[in-house]
ZAMARGU-4260 file (C-alpha; in steps of 0.2 Angstrom, whole numbers, plus 5000, padded with zeros to 4 digits):
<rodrens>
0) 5092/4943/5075 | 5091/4950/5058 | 5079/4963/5050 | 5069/4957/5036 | 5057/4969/5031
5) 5059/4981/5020 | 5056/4996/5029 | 5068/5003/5042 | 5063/4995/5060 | 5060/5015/5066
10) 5047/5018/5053 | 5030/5021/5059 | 5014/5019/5050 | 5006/5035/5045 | 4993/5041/5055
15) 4980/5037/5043 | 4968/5025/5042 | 4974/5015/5027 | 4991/5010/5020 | 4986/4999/5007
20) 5004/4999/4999 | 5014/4991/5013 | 5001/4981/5018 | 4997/4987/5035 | 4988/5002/5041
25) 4978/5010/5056 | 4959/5005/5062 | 4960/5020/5074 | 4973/5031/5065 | 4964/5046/5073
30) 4968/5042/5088 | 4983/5050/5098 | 4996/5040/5106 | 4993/5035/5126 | 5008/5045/5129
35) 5022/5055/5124 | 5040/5047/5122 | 5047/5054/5135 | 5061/5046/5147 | 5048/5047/5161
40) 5036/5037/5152 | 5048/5025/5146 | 5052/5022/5165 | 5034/5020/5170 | 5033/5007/5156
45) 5047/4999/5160 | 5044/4997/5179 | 5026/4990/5174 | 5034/4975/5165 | 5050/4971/5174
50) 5053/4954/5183 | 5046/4953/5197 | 5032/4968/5194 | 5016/4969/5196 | 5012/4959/5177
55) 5025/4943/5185 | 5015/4928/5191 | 5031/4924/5201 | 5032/4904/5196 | 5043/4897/5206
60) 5054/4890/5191 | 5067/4882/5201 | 5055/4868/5206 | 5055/4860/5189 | 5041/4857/5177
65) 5032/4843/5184 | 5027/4853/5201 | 5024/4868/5190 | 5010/4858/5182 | 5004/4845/5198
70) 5005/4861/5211 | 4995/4872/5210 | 5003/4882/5225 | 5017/4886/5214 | 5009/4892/5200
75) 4995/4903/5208 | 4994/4918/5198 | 4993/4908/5183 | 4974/4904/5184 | 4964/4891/5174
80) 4953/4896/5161 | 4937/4885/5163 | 4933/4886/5145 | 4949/4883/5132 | 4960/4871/5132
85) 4979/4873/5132 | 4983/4870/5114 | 4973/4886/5109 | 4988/4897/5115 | 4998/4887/5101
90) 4983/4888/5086 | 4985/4904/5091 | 5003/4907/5088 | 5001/4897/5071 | 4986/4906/5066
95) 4997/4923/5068 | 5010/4918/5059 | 4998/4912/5044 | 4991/4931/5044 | 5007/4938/5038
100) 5024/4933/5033 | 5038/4937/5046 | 5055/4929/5045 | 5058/4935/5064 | 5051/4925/5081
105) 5033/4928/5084 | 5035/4927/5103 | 5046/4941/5101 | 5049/4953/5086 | 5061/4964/5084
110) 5053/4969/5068 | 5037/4972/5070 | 5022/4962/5058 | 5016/4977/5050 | 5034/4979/5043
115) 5035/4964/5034 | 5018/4961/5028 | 5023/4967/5011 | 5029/4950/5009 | 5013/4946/5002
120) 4994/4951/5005 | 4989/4946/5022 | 4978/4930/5022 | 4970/4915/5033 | 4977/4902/5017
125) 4991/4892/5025 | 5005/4899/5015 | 5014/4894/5031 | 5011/4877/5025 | 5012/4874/5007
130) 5023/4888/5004 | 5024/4891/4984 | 5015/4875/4981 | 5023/4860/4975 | 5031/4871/4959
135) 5040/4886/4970 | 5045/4874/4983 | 5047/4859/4979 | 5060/4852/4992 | 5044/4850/5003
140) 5036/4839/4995 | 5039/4820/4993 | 5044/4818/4976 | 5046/4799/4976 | 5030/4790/4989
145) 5019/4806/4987 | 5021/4811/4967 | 5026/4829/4974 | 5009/4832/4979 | 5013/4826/4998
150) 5022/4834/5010 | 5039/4827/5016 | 5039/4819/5036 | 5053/4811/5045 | 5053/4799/5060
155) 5055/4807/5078 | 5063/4791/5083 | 5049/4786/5093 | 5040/4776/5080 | 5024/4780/5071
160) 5028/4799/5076 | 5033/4813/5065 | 5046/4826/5063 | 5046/4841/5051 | 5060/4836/5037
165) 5075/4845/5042 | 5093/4847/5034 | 5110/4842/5041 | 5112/4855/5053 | 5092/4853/5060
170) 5084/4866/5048 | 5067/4862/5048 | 5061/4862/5029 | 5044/4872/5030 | 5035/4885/5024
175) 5036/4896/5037 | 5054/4895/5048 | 5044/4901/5063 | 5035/4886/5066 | 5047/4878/5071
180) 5050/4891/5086 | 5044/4877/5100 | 5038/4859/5100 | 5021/4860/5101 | 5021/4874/5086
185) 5033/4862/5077 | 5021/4846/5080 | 5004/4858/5075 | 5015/4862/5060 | 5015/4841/5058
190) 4999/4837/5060 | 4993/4852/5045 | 5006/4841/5033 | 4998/4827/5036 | 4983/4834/5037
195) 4983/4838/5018 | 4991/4822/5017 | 4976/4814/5020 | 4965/4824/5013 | 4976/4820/4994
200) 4970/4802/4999 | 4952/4806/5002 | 4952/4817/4986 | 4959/4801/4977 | 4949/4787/4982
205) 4932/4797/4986 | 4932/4811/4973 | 4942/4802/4962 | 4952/4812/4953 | 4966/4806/4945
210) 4979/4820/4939 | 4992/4826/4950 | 4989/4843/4949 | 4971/4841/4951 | 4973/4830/4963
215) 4984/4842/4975 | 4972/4858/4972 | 4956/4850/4979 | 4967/4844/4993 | 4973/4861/4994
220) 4958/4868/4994 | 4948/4857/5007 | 4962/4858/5021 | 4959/4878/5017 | 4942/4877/5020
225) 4939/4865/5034 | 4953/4875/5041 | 4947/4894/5040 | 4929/4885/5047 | 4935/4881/5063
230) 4947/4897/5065 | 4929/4906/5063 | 4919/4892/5073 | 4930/4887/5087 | 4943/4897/5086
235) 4936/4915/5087 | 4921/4906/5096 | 4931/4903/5110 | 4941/4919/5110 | 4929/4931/5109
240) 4911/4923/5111 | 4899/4916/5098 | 4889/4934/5102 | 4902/4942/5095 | 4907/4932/5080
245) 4890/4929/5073 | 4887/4949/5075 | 4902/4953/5064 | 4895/4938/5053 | 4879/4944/5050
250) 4882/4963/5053 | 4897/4966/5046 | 4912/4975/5050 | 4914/4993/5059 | 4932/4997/5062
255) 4943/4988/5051 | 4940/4992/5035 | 4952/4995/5018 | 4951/5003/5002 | 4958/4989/4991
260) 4964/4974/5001 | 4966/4971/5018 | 4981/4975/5029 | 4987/4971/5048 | 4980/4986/5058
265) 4995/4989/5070 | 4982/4991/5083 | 4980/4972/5081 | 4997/4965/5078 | 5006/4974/5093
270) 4995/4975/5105 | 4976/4965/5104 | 4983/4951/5096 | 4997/4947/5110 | 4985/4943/5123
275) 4992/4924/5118 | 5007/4930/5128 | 4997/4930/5145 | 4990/4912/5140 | 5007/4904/5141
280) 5011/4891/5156 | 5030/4890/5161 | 5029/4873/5159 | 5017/4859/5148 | 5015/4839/5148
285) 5022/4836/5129 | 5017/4816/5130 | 5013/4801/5141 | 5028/4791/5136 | 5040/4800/5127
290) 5054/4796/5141 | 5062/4780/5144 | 5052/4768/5154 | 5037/4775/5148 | 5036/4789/5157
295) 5028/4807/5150 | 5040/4821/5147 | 5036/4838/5157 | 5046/4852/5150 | 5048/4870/5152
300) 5042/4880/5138 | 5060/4886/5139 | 5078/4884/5149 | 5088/4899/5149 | 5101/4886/5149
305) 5100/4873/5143 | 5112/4859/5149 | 5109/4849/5133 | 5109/4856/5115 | 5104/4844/5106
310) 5087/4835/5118 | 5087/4849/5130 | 5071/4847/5145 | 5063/4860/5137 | 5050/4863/5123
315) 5062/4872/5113 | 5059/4868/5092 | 5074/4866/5082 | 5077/4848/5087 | 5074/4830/5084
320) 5074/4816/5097 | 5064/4800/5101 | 5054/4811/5114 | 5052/4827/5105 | 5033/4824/5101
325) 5015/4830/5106 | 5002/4821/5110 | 4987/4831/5107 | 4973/4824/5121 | 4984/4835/5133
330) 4983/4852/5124 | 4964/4846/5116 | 4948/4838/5124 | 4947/4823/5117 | 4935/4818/5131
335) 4946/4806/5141 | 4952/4816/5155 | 4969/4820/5148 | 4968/4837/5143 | 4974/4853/5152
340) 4965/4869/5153 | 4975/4885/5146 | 4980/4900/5159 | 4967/4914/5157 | 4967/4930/5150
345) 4975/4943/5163 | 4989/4955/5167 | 4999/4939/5172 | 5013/4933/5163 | 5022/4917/5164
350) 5038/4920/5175 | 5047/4911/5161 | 5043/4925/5149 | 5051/4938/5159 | 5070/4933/5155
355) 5069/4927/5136 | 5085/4916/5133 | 5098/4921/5121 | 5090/4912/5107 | 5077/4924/5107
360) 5082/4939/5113 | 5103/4944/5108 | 5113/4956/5118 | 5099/4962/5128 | 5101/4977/5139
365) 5089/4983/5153 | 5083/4999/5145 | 5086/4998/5128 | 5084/4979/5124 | 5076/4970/5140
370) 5074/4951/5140 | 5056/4952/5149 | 5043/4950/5136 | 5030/4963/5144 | 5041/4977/5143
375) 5048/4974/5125 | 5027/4974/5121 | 5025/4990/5132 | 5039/4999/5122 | 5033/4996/5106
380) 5018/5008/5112 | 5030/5020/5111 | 5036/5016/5096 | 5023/5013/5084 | 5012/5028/5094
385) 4997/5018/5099 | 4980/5025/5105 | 4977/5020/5125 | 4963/5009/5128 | 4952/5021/5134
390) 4950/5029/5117 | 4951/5016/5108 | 4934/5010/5119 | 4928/5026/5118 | 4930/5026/5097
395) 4919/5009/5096 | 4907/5016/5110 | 4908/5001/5122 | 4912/5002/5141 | 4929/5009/5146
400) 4937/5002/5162 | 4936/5013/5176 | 4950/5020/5185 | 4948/5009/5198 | 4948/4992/5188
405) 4966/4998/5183 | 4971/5005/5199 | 4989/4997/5202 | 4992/5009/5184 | 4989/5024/5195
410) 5007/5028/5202 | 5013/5028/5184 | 4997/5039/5180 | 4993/5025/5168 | 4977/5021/5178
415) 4965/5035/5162 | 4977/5031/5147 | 4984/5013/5148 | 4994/5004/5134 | 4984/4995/5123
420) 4990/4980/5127 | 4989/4979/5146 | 4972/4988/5144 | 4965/4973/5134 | 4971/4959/5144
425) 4964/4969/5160 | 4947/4968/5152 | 4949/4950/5148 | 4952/4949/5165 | 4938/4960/5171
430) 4926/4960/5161 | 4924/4943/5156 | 4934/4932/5171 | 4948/4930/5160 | 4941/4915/5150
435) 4940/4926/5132 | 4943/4944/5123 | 4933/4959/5133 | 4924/4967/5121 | 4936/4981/5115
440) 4948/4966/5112 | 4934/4953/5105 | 4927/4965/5093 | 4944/4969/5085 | 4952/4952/5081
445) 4934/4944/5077 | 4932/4958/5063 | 4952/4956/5058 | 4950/4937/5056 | 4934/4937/5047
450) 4938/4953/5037 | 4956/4945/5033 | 4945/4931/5025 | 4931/4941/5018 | 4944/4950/5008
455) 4954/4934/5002 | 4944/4929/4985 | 4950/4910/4987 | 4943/4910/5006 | 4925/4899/5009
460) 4918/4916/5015 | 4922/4922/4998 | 4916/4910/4986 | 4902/4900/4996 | 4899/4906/5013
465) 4885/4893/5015 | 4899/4877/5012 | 4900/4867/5028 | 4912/4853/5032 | 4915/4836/5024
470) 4926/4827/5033 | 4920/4817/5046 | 4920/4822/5065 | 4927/4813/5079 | 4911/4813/5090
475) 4897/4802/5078 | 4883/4810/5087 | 4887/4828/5080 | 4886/4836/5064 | 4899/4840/5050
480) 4895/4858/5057 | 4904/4853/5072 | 4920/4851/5065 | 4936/4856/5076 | 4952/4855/5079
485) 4951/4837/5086 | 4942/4832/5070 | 4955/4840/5060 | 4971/4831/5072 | 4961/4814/5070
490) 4957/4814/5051 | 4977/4819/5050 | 4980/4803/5060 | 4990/4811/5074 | 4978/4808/5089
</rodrens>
């Protein structure tokens, strides 16, 4: 996989707490690493996150994705989380990959974001989506039907369901490559093009507007809004409490702070922010009838290898067929009985993510470049000299694990200075039963996302952070406050 950022892929972030140039920075840049790179060390870390280790829920893969979801015997590490919904894991992702630009996989860098955050400030503004608006890029919008204010769609095959528009060789034409990384992240990509698709209708017949231009840039600026609400209301809600998010709200910020604009604090981009990793599920219901006969279509969230390149039995992105869609009432509640809950927050990773397929993960070698997922996380430690989660607890003076909470560390002399990372799923799991962020983990990616947004002058937080919702919500009995991402998937007319 290529390098895109414009610094070298060694480079590390000076150990200061701003770095307003490159667009990424340190919250704690005081701290000292966890640990020395040393070859012991690299061992310890790489024995934590091996196949099979103590971070492998030891799915039994072989039995194929339909007994991975209907028994739960096989899956038991991977736990349910009461309180969220599968598709969060997946808003998630596509939240992420909104903050900054990064041309390489989110599921797996081999640059890491801080690098390639100079692409442009970081932001919560969907450049993901409307790339450089219908002028800079037009080839995503529909020039003909949608006056080049609507985004292009193509038929699945399956009819009245979407594809991203794609060139000959199954390039998806978006904003942002890496949402089309899986199907899911592909079909979420989907439903925020016909989101503003919609809403340039709404702005048309309701607002009426007439001019293109005006036309596209309240559109623009309403799917923005209703957006960043519910990445603060339900999103961050969810993740990290409302306790929390209405502190940071109302109290302001503590740790993340900048001198100019804001930056991706490495603290959060390689470690607190992958807690989605633990959250993944080896294997997911994409639709109820996306087979022949009617039948859903169960699919791995990946096959090593695949026996079919072009409609493989995974939920590999990249493709086009009849049965590569979502249907959102099994990743969302939509209150009939469909949905899945998501895996919770722990030191448990999918077995899947333990041997990353070539698509991801090229050449790899044991020590150097290992396929598992935790131990390319657990390296990067190393690599961009992160603070262990003690001090970083003991810096925001909140509770720090004890020794015993982390006692399967202790061989590795881990149990007092654990990697960032595994300390803050830990206290997911600890600390809060593994249904949301602990509050080391909480507090930093609630005052990220709203500080990202705080800072962005176009943001709702920034110029009316009184507005609430207009667009209508699913549910008649609640209020436009209410409004989630089932409102937002309905009024886009995919669920």
């Amino acid at each position: 996989m290529a390098h895109h950022g414009v610094y070298p892929h060694d480079i590390v972030p000076p150990k200061s707490q701003y770095f307003d140039s490159g667009r990424f920075g340190r919250m704690f840049g005081k701290l000292p690493p966890f640990a020395a790179d040393t070859p012991e060390v690299r061992a310890a870390l790489l024995d934590i996150g091996k196949p099979g280790g103590i971070m492998d829920a030891r799915d039994k893969l072989s039995e194929g994705p339909i007994k991975l979801i209907t028994d739960p015997a096989l899956s038991a590490k991977n736990s349910n989380n009461a309180t969220m919904t599968a598709g969060f894991t997946f808003l998630g992702q596509f939240l992420d990959h909104d903050m900054t630009f990064d041309p390489t996989s989110s599921l797996e860098r081999q640059v890491d974001p801080e690098h390639i955050s100079n692409f442009r400030t970081p932001s919560l503004a969907l450049d993901n989506v409307y790339g450089a608006g219908p002028g800079g890029s037009p080839h995503l919008y529909d020039q003909v039907a949608g006056r080049g204010i609507k985004f292009l769609l193509e038929e699945t095959g399956t009819p009245g369901k979407h594809d991203l528009p794609r060139n000959s060789q199954s390039v998806a034409l978006i904003g942002d490559p890496r949402n089309d990384e899986n199907l899911i992240l592909s079909q979420l990509q989907v439903a925020f093009l016909k989101f503003h698709n919609a809403a340039v209708e709404h702005v048309k017949t309701k607002i009426k507007l007439t001019k293109p231009d005006q036309i596209f840039n309240e559109a623009q600026r309403l799917v923005r809004w209703h957006y960043q609400w519910l990445v603060i209301h339900e999103f961050l809600k969810k993740t990290c409490g409302s306790t929390v998010v209405e502190d940071v709200l109302e109290n302001g910020r503590k740790f993340y702070k900048w001198h100019n604009e804001p930056f991706i604090p490495v603290e959060f981009s390689v470690a607190v922010y992958r807690f989605g990793h633990s959250q993944v599920r080896p294997s997911y219901r994409a639709n109820f009838n996306g087979n022949p006969g009617g039948q859903p279509f169960f699919g791995m969230i990946f096959d090593p290898t695949p026996s079919n390149a072009t409609d493989p039995d995974d939920l590999s992105g990249g493709r086009r067929a009849p049965r590569r869609f979502i249907d959102w009432p099994t990743f969302f509640d939509f209150s009939d009985g469909n949905v899945r809950p998501n895996k919770k927050v722990d030191t448990t990773l999918s077995t899947a993510l333990f041997k990353l397929p070539a698509s991801v993960v090229s050449n790899p070698d044991p020590k150097s470049n290992p396929a598992s997922l935790a131990q390319r996380n657990l390296l990067r430690h190393l690599t961009f000299s992160l603070p262990s989660g003690q001090r970083v607890a003991k810096a925001m003076s909140l509770p720090v694990l004890s020794a015993g909470d982390l006692a399967d560390l202790q061989p590795h002399g881990m149990d007092d200075r654990t990697p960032l990372w595994f300390y803050i799923l830990r206290e997911a799991g600890v600390m809060e039963n593994g249904e949301r962020l602990g509050p080391v983990g909480a507090r930093i990616v609630a005052e990220v996302f709203i500080g990202l947004l705080q800072g962005d002058r176009g943001s709702y937080l920034s110029q009316d952070p009184d507005w609430e919702p207009s667009f209508p919500t699913l549910d008649p009995s609640k209020t436009r406050e209410d409004f989630t991402i089932i409102d937002l998937l309905r009024f886009a007319g995919v669920a």
